[in-house]
Every structure is written in structure tokens, then in C-alpha cells.
C-alpha positions in Angstrom: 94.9 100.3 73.9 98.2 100.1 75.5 100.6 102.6 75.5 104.5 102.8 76.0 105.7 105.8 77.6 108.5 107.5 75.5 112.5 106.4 76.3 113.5 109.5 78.2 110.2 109.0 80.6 111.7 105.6 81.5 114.4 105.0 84.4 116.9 102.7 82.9 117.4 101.2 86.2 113.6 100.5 86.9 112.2 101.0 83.7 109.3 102.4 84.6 107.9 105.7 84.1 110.0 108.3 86.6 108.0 110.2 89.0 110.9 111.9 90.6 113.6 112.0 87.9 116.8 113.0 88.6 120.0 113.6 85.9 123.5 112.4 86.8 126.9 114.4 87.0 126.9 113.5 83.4 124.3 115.8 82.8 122.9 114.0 80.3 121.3 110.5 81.8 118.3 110.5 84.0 116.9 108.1 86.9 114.0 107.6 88.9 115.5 109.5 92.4 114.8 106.5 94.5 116.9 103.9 91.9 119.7 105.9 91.6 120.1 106.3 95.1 120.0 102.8 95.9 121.8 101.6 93.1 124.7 104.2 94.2 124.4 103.1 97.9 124.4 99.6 97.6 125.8 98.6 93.8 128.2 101.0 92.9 129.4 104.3 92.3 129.0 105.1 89.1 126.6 106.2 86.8 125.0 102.6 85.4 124.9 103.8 81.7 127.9 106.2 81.2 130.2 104.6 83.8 131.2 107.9 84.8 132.4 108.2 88.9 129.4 109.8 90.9 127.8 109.8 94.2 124.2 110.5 95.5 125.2 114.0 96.0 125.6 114.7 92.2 122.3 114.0 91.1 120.1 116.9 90.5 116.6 117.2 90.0 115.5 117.7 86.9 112.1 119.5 87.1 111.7 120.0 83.5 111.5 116.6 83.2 109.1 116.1 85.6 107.1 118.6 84.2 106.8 116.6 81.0 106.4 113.2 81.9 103.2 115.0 84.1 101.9 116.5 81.1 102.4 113.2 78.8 100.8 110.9 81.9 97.9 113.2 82.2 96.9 113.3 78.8 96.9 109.7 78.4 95.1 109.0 81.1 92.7 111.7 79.4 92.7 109.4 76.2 92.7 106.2 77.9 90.7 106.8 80.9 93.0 104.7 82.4 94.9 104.9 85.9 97.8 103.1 85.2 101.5 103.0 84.4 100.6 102.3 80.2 103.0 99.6 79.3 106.0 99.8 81.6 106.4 97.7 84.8 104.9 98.6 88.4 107.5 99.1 91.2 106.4 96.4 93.4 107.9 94.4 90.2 111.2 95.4 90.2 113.2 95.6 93.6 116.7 95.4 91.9 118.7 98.0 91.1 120.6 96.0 88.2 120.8 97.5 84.7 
């Protein structure tokens, strides 16, 4: 059985589960580190969901996060036995950094 990682696991950029999430200036919207980044460096300067001016220097890590998604991807993979990234798309899939 398949399963879909919760929303707030999920980089809006990537939309894949985040292994390194990050939360913007915004304090509210988080990113897989490595998306933002780009997406700042080479798209725009903005947050991609609130619009909200920001560089690569306002993201924070957000290690509570982290912590969770860890917790949730271990226990599936408990319940699954499965190695994999559920139901959300692999990073060699998605190269752009369009939202």
C-alpha cells in the first residue's frame, strides 16, 4: 500500500518529502534547503508561496521539522517495509525550481 506523506512534509517547490527543511522569513512556509536556495539564486527573490521579499540568508532551519518528518518516514517504512519516498516524486524527477 502506498502512502502520501502529510502536506507540511512536502516542499512545495519539489514536492517531495523534505530532508533538510528550512522555513522562510515568513516564518510560516517551509522548503526543502536545496529548492529554496536555487529557486532564490536563479528564479527570484521571494518566497514562491507568500510572495514575501527574502534571500538565501533568511531561511532557517527548522529542526523540529526534521525531527518529525524522521519520525513519520521511519515508521512507515516500519509498516511498509519499504525504502522509498511513499507516494511523492524522487528528486532525479524534478530539476525545476517552478512552483
Amino acid at each position: 500500500e502506498d502512502l502520501t506523506a502529510p502536506e507540511h512534509m512536502v516542499c512545495p517547490i519539489s514536492l517531495e518529502i523534505m530532508v533538510d527543511p528550512v522555513v522562510c522569513v515568513d516564518g510560516y512556509h517551509n522548503f526543502e534547503r536545496y529548492h529554496i536556495e536555487r529557486f532564490l539564486s536563479k528564479v527570484k527573490s521571494e518566497c514562491p508561496v507568500s510572495r514575501q521579499a527574502m534571500c538565501a540568508e533568511d531561511i532557517k532551519e527548522n529542526t523540529g521539522l526534521k525531527k518529525e518528518i524522521l519520525e513519520w518516514v521511519n515508521e512507515n517504512r516500519a509498516k511498509t517495509g519499504k525504502d522509498e519516498h511513499f507516494d511523492n516524486k524522487s528528486s532525479e524527477d524534478s530539476d525545476s525550481c517552478e512552483v
